[in-house]
N, C-alpha and C positions, 0 to 999 in steps of 0.2 A: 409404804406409799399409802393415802387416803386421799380419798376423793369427797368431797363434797358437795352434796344435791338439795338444792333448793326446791320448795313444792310449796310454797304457800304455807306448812307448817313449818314446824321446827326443825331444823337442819340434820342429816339425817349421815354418818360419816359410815362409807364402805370402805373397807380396809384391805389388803392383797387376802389375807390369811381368811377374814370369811368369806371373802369372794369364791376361793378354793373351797372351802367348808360346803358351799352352794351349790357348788359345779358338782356334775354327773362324777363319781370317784369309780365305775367301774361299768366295765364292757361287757356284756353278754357275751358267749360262744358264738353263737349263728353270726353276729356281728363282727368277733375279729376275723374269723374267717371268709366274712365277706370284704372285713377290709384288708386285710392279708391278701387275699389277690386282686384287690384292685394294685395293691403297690405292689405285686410281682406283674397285675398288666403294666403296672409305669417302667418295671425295667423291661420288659420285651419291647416295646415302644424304644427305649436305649439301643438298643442292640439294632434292632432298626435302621436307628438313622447313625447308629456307628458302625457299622457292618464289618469295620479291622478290629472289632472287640470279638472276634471270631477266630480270629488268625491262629489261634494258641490250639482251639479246639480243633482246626480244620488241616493245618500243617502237620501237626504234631505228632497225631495218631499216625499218618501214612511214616512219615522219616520215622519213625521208633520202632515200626511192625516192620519195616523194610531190613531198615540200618540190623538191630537186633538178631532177625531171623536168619540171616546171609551171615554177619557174624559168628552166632552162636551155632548155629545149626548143625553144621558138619560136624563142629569140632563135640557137643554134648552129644547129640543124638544118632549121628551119622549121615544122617540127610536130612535137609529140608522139610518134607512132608513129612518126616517121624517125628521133627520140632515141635510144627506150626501145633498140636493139640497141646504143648507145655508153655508157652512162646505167647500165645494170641489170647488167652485168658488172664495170663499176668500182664500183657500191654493194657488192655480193656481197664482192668485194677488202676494200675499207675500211671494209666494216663490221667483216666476221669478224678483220681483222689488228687494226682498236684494240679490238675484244671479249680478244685475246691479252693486252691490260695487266690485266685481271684475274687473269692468274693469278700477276703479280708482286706483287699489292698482299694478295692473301687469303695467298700465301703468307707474306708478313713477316705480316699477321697474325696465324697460326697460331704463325708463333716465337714473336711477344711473348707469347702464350700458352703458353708451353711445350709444345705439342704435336710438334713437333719433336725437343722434347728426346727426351722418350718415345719416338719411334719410332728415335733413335739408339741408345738402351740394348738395343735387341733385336737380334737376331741374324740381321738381313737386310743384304741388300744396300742398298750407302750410296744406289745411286740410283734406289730405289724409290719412296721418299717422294716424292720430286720426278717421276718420271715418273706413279707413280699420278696425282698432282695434274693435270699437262698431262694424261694420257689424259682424265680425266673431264672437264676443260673442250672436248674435242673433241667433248661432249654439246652443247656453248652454242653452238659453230659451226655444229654442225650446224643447230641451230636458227634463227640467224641467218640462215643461206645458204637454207635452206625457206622462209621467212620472205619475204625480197627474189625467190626464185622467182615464187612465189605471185602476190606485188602488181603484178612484171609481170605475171605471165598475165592477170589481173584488170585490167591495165595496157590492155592486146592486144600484149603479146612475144609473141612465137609462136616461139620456139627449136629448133633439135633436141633431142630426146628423152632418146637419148643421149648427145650431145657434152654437155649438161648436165650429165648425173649421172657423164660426166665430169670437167666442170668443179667443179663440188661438191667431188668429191675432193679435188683438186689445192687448191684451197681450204684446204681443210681441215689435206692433208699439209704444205702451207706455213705455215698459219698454227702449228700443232702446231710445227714449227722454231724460227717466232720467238718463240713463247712460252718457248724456252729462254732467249731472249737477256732478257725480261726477268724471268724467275724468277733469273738471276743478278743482276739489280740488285734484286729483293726481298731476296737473301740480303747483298747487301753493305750495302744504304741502311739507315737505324736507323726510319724510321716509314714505313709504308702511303703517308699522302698522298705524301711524297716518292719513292715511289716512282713514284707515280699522275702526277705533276705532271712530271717529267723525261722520263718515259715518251713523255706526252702533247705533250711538248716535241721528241722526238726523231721522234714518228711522224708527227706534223700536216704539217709541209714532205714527208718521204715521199709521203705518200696525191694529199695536193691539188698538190703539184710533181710530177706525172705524166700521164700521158692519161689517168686514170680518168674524168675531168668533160668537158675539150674538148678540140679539137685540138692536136697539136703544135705544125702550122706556123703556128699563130698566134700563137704568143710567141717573143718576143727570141732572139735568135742563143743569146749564152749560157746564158738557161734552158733551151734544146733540146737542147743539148749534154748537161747533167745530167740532164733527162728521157730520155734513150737509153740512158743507163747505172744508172738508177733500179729497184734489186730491183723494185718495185712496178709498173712500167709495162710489163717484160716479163711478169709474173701475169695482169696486166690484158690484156693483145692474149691469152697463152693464151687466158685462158678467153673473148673475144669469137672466136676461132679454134672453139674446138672448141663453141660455144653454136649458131655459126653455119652447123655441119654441115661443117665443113671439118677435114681431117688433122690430127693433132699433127703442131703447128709447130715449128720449130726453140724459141721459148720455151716451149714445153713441157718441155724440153729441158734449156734454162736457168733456168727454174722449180724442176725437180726436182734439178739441179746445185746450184741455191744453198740448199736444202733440206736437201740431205745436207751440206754445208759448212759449213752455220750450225748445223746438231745436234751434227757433230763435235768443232765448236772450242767449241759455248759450253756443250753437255750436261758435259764434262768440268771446267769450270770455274765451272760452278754448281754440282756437287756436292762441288767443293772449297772451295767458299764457303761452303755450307751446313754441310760438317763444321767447318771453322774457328770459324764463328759458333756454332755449337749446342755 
């Protein structure tokens, strides 16, 4: 493309390519993270005025800590209240991390909408859009992890105070990681459900191949094996460690290790997927 401008001199042709050459080619820090939460204020604003974009976070947590507990409880622990400290730390986990596939399915939605497109043509930082997105679903976690708080208490969990609103955190900080990983498969897969569906495919042996529900040493040699090296089952002892008034333990440790590991490799690779695709 070129354009031609007239000035009373000799005609003067801009071209797409130095038009770019022209343009600001990069963002300052203080700047993306100002504009990083402007686009995580545009999705609280979403959430707003859709308010059944909640539902997932707001049902889920009570039917899973209920359903679960009354399930499992007699038959693993012997009662109820000997559960709820094994039971309410692995809901808390597996709620808030398959609450994270939402933000790979609203994201391909938003492309096939062109809203995407839009926020490439301006003059922010390429990974705004995508981290606005993640920040404002750490609205939905948060709500999920109150949520499962709660119905133990109502349960009789009786936790520490703080080692909770530590564990919340942690929570939180992790599940915020993994939703990079599938905000990159919303930018590469072409429709939502497929995103939803592989997602669901990838996370389900995660959650329930772990201690979050029962004992290790009650299954098979070889699935113990995989339960030890399981992202999810180190999250899980965390936060039963710090609920339970005890030190950050070593998977705390390794919790926050694979957090910073899984932003650096997949945050960079979603937002080269987003640019590619938009």
């Amino acid at each position: 493309m070129t354009t031609t401008i007239e000035r009373g001199a000799p005609s003067s042709a801009i071209t797409t390519k130095s038009a770019r050459l022209q343009a600001k080619t990069s963002v300052s820090l203080p700047e993306t993270v100002k504009q990083s939460f402007s686009m995580a204020y545009r999705g609280v604003l979403k959430i707003r005025h859709n308010p059944e974009q909640l539902f997932d976070v707001t049902i889920q947590p009570i039917i899973f800590t209920v359903m679960f507990t009354y399930i499992f409880g007699g038959a693993i622990s012997g009662d109820v209240s000997s559960y709820l400290p094994v039971i309410i730390p692995g809901i808390m986990v597996q709620t808030v991390i398959t609450t994270s596939i939402v933000t790979g399915t609203q994201l391909r939605e938003d492309m096939d909408k062109g809203v995407f497109d839009r926020f490439r043509s301006l003059p922010i930082a390429r990974i705004s859009p995508l981290a606005g997105a993640l920040m404002a679903d750490m609205i939905r976690y948060l709500i999920a992890t109150t949520l499962t708080i709660v119905m133990g208490l109502i349960m009789g969990w009786r936790p520490d105070a703080w080692g909770t609103i530590a564990a919340a955190l942690l929570i939180i900080v992790c599940s915020f990681a993994v939703s990079w990983i599938f905000a990159l498969m919303g930018c590469l897969m072409s429709k939502a459900s497929a995103v939803q569906g592989v997602s669901m495919l990838i996370l389900f042996p995660l959650t329930f191949m772990s201690n979050a529900f029962v004992p290790v040493d009650t299954m098979p040699g070889w699935l113990q094996a995989f339960v030890k090296i399981n992202p999810v089952s180190h999250i899980v002892t965390a936060v039963r460690d710090l609920t339970a008034g005890g030190h950050a333990s070593i998977h705390v440790l390794w919790a926050l290790i694979g957090a910073a590991v899984i932003t650096a490799v997949f945050a960079p690779l979603a937002v080269r997927a987003y640019m590619r695709n938009t």
